[in-house]
C-alpha positions as CSV (number, residue, x, y, z in Angstrom):
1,X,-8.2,1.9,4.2
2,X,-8.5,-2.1,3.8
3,X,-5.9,-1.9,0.7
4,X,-3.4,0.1,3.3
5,X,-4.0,-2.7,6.0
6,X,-4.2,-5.2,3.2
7,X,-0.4,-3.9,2.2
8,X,0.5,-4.4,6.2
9,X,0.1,-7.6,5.7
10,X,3.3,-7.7,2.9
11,X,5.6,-6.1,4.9
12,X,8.6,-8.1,5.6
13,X,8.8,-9.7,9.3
14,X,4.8,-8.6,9.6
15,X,3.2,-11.8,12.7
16,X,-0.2,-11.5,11.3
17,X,-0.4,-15.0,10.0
18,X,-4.0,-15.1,8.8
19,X,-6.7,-18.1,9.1
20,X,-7.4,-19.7,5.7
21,X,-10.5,-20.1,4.4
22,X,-10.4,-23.9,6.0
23,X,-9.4,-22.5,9.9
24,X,-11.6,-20.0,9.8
25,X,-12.8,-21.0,13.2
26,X,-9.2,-20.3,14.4
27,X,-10.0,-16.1,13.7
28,X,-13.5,-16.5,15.8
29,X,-11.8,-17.9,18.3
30,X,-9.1,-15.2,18.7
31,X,-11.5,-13.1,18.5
32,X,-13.2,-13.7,21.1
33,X,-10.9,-14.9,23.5
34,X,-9.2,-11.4,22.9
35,X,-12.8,-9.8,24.3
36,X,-13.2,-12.2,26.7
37,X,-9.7,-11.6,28.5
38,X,-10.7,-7.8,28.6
39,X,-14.1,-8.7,29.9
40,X,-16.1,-8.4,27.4
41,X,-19.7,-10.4,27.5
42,X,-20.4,-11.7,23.9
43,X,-24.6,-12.0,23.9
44,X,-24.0,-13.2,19.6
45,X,-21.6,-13.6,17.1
46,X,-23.2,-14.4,13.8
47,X,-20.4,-15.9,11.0
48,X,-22.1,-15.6,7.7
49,X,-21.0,-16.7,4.5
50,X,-17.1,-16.4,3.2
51,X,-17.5,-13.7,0.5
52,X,-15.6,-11.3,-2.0
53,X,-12.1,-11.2,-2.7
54,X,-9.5,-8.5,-2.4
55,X,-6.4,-10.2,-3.7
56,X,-5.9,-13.5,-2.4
57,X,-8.0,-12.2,0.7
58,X,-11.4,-13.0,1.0
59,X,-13.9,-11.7,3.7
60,X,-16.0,-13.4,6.7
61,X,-18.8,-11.3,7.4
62,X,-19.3,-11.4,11.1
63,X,-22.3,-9.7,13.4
64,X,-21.8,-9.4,16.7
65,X,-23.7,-7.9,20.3
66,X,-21.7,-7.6,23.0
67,X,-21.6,-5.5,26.6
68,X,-18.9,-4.0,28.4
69,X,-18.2,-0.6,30.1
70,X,-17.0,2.2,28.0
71,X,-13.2,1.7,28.8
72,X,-13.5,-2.4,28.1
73,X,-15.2,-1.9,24.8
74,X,-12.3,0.7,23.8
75,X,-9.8,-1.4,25.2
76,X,-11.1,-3.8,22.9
77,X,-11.5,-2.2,19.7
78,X,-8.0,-0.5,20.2
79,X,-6.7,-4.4,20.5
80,X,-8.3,-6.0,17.1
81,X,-5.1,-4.5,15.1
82,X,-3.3,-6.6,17.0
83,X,-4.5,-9.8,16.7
84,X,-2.5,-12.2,14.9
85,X,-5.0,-14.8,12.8
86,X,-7.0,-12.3,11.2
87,X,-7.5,-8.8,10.0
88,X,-10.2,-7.0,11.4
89,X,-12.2,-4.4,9.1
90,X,-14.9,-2.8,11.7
91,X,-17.9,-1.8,8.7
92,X,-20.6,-0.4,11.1
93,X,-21.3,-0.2,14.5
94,X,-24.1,1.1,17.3
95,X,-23.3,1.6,20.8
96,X,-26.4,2.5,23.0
97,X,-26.2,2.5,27.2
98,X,-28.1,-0.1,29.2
99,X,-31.2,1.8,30.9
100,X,-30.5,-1.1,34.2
101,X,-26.6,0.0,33.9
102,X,-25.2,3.4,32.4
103,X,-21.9,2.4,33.2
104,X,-22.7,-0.9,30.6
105,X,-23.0,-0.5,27.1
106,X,-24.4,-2.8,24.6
107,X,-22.7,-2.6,21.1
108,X,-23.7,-4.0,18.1
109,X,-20.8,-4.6,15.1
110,X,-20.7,-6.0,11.8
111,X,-17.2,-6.9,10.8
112,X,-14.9,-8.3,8.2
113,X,-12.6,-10.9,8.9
114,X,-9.9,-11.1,6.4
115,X,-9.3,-14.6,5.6
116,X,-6.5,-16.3,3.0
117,X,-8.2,-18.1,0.2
């Protein structure tokens, strides 16, 4: 699956104009701005070290908790294909309810970010 999204990224006239390894900030930061427009309440994002490559690709580890109701949180993960600084590669995730809230849930992701070298 990341090779076919990986080859998405060739296709002539593709916008996805991934963050280099230098702007990586620049990903994080569309990242969450993308959430926090469908009101989604970041409680951590955790960038770890830049790691592997896949090409001239290389991957950003990110953790993250955040809470939202069930149709922000899909809204959300239905959007990170379309953002344009980074390719998103969702590697596990856990989605519980919130015992105050059912309506809330909390979900915790680990990610890749697909950064250029």
């Amino acid at each position: 699956q990341a090779r076919d999204a990986l080859s998405f990224l060739n296709v002539k006239g593709s916008k996805k104009e991934l963050a280099s390894e230098a702007n990586v900030s620049v990903a994080i930061k569309e990242l969450t701005r993308e959430g926090r427009t469908k009101g989604i309440n970041f409680i951590y994002l955790t960038a770890k070290q830049i790691e592997g490559q896949e090409g001239p690709y290389k991957m950003l580890p990110v953790d993250l908790e955040l809470e939202a109701s069930y149709v922000m949180l899909g809204d959300f993960l239905g959007r990170l294909d379309g953002l344009n600084k980074s390719l998103v590669r969702i590697i596990k995730f856990n989605i519980v309810s919130n015992k105050l809230n059912p309506n809330i849930l909390t979900a915790r992701l680990s990610l890749d970010i697909y950064i250029l070298e």
